[in-house]
C-alpha positions as a Markdown table, in Angstrom:
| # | Residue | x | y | z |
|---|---|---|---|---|
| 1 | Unk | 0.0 | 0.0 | 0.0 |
| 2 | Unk | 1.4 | 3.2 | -1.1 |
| 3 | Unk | 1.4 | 6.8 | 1.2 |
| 4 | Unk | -1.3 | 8.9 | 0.2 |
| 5 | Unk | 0.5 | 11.8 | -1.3 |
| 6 | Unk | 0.3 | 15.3 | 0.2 |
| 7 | Unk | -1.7 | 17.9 | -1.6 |
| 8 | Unk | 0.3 | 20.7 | -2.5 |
| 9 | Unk | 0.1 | 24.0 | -1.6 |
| 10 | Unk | 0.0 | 25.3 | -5.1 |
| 11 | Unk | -3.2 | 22.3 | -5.9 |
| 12 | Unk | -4.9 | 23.6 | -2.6 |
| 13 | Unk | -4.5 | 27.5 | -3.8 |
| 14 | Unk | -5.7 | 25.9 | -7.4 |
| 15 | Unk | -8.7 | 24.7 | -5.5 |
| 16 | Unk | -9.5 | 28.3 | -3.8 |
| 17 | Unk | -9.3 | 29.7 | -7.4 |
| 18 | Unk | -12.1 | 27.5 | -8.2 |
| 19 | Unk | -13.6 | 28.7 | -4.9 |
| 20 | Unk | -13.9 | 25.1 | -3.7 |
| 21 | Unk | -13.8 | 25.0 | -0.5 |
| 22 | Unk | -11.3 | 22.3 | 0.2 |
| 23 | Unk | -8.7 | 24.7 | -0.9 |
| 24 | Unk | -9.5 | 26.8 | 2.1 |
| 25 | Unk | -9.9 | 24.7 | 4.5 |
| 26 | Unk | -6.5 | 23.0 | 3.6 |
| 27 | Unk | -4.7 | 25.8 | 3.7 |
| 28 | Unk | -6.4 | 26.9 | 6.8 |
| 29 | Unk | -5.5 | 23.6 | 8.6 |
| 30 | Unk | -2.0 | 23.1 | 7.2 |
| 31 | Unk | -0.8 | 26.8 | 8.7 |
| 32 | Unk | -3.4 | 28.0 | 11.2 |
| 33 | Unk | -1.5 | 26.8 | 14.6 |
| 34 | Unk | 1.4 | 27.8 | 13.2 |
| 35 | Unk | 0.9 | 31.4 | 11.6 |
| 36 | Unk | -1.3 | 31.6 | 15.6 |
| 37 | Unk | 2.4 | 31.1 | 17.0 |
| 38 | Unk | 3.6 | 33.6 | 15.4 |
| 39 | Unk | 1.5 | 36.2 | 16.3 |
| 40 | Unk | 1.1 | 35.0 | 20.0 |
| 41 | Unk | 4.8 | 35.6 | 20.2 |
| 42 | Unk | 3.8 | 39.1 | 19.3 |
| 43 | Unk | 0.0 | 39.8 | 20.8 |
| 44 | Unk | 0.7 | 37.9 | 24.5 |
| 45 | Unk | -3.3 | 37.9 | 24.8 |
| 46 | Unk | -5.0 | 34.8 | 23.3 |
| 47 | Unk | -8.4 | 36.2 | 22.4 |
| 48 | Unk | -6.4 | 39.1 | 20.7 |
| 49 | Unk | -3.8 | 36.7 | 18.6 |
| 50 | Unk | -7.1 | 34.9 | 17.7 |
| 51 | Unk | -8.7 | 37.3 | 16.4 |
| 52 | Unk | -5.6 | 38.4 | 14.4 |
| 53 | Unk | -5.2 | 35.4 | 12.9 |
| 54 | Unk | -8.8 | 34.7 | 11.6 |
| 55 | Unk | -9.0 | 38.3 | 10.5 |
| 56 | Unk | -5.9 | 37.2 | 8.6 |
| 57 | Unk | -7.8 | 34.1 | 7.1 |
| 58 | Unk | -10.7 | 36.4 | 6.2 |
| 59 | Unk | -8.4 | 38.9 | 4.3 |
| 60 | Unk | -6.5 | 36.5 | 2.5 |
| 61 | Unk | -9.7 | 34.3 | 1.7 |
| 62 | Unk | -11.6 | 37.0 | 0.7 |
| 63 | Unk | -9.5 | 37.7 | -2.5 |
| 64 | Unk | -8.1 | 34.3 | -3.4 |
| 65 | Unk | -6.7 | 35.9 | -7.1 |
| 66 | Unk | -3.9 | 37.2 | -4.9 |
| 67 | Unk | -2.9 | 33.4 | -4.3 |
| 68 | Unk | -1.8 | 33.5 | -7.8 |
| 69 | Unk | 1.4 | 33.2 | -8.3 |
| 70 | Unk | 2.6 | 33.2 | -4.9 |
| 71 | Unk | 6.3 | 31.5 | -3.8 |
| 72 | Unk | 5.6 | 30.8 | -0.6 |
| 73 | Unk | 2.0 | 30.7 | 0.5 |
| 74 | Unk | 3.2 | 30.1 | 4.5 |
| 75 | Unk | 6.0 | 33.1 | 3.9 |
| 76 | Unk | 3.5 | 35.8 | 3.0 |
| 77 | Unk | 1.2 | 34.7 | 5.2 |
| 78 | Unk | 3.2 | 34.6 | 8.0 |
| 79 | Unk | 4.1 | 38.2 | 6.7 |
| 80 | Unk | 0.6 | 39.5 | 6.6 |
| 81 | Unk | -0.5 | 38.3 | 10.1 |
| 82 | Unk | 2.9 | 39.9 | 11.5 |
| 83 | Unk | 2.1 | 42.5 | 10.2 |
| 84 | Unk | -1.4 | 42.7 | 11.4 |
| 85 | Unk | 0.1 | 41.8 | 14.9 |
| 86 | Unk | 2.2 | 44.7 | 14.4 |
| 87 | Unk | -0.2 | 47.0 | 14.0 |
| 88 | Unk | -2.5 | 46.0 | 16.7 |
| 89 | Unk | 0.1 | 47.1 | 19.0 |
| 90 | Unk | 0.4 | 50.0 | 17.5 |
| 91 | Unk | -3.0 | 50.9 | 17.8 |
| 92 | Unk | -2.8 | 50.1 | 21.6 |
| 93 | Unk | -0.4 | 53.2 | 21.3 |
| 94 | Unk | 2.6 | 50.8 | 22.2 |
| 95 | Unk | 5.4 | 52.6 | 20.6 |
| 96 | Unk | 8.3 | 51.6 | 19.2 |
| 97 | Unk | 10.9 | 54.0 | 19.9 |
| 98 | Unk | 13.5 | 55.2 | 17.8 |
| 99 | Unk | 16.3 | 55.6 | 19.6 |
| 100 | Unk | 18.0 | 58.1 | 16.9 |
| 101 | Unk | 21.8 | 58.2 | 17.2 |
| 102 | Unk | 21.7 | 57.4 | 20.6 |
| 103 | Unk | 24.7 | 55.0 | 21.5 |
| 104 | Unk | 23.9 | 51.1 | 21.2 |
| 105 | Unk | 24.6 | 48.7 | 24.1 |
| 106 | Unk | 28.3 | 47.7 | 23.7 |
| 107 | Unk | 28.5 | 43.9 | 23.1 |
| 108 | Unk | 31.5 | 44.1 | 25.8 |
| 109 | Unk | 29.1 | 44.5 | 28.4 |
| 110 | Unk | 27.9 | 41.1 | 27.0 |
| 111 | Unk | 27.9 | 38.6 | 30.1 |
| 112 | Unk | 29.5 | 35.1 | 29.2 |
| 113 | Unk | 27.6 | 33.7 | 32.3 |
| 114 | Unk | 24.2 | 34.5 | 30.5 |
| 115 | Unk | 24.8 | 31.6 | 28.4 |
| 116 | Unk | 23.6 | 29.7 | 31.8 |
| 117 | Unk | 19.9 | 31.0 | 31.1 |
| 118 | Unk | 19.7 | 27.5 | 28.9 |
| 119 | Unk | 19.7 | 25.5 | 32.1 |
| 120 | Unk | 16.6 | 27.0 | 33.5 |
| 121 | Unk | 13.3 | 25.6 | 33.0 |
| 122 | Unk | 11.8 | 26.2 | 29.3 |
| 123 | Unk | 8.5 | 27.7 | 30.7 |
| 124 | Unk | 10.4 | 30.0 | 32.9 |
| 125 | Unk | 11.8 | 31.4 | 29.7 |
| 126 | Unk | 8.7 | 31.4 | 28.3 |
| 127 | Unk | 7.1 | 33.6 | 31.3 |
| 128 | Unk | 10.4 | 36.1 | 31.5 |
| 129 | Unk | 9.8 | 36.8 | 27.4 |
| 130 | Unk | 6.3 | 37.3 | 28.0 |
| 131 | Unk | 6.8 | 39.4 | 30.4 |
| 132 | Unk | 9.0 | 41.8 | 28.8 |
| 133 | Unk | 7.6 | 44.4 | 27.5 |
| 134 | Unk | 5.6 | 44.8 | 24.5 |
| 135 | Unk | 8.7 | 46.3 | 21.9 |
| 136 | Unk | 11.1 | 44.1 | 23.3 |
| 137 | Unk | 9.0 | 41.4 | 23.2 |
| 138 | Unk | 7.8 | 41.8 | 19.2 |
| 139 | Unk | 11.6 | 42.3 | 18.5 |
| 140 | Unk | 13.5 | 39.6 | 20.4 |
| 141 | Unk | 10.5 | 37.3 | 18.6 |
| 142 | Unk | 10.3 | 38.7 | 15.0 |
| 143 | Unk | 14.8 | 37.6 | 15.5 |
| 144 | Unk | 14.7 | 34.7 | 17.4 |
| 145 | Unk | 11.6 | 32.8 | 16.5 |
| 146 | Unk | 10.7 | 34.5 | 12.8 |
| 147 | Unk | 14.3 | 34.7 | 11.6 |
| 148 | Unk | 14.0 | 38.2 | 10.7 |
| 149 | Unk | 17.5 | 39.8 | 10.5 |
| 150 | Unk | 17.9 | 43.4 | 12.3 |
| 151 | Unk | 17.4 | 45.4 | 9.3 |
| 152 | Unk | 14.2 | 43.7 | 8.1 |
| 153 | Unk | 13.0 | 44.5 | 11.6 |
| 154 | Unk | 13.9 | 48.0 | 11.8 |
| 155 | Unk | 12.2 | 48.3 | 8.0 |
| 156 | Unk | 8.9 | 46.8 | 9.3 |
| 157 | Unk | 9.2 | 49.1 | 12.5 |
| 158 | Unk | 10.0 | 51.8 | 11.1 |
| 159 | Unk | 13.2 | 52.5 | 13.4 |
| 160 | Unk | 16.6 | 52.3 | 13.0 |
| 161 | Unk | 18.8 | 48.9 | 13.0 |
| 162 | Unk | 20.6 | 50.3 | 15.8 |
| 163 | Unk | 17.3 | 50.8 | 17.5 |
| 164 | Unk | 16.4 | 47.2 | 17.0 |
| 165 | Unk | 20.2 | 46.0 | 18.3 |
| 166 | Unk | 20.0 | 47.9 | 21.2 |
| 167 | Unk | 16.2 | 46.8 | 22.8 |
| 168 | Unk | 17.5 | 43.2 | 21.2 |
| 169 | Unk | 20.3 | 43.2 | 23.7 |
| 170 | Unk | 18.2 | 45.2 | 26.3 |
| 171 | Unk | 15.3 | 42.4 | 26.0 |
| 172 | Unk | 18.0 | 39.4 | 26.5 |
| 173 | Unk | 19.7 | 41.4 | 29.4 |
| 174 | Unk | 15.7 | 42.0 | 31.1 |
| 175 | Unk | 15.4 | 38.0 | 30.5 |
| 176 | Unk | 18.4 | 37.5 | 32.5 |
| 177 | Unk | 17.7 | 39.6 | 35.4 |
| 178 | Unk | 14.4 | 37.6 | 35.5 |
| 179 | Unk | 15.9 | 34.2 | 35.5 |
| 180 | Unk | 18.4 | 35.8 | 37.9 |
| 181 | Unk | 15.5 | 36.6 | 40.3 |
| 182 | Unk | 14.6 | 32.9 | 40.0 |
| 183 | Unk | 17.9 | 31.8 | 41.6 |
| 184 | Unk | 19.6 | 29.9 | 39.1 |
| 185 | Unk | 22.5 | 31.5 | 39.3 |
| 186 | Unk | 23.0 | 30.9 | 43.2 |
């Protein structure tokens, strides 16, 4: 007996063309939990990163011609719903500051014992990112889990890379303090 093949994405987007609805609810399945990840990295409430991602169904769904063509269906959506993420911060006025030509955090100050934090417990990591706040949090996420580089960040932000460097460093340094306060490092 022979696997049942996998349906691409490109047959499932085929599908939505023909406004089947197989096609969407493929695609739907196939990225759902995964593009909700991604924006619960962002938006730490769940209602909210719910919300964002079916609004991010609806928009795509609602003008399937703009599947055409597409790459990577699970790269531009991924981008869209960052996006979206994005902007619902920003419309709960959290800013993302610019911090001009200010001076960046100096990688001496860089503490080799930090490298420790990866014997501590995964959900206090977890809990010490989510706590941080909401710009460090978007940009230690959109680098570490999205695999956006700095200037790709600053782009979407609309600051400066050395903006970005800087609250990156500042976000791993808050993380530290935190798993610091947890004794781990007595």
């Amino acid at each position: 007996m022979q696997p049942k093949e996998q349906i691409t994405d490109q047959e499932l987007i085929v599908l939505c063309l023909e406004g089947k609805d197989a096609g969407y609810t493929g695609l739907y399945n196939r990225y759902a939990r995964r593009i909700y990840n991604s924006i619960s990295r962002i938006v730490a409430h769940t209602g909210e990163a719910e919300d964002i991602l079916q609004e991010t169904f609806f928009t795509v769904f609602s003008e399937p011609e703009k599947l055409k063509g597409l790459v990577s269906f699970e790269a531009w959506l991924r981008r869209l719903a960052i996006n979206r993420a994005i902007n619902h911060l920003r419309k709960r006025k959290i800013v993302f500051a610019d911090l001009g030509e200010m001076e960046p955090v100096a990688e001496e100050d860089y503490d080799v014992n930090e490298n420790e934090i990866f014997e501590c417990k995964v959900e206090d990591v977890k809990r010490s990112i989510e706590n941080l706040p909401d710009g460090y949090r978007t940009i230690l996420n959109l680098y570490l889990f999205e695999k956006m580089n700095q200037e790709e960040i600053a782009a979407m932000l609309g600051i400066s890379h050395a903006t970005v460097r800087t609250q990156y460093h500042r976000a791993k340094k808050k993380i530290v303090a935190h798993l610091k306060d947890k004794s781990y490092y007595e």
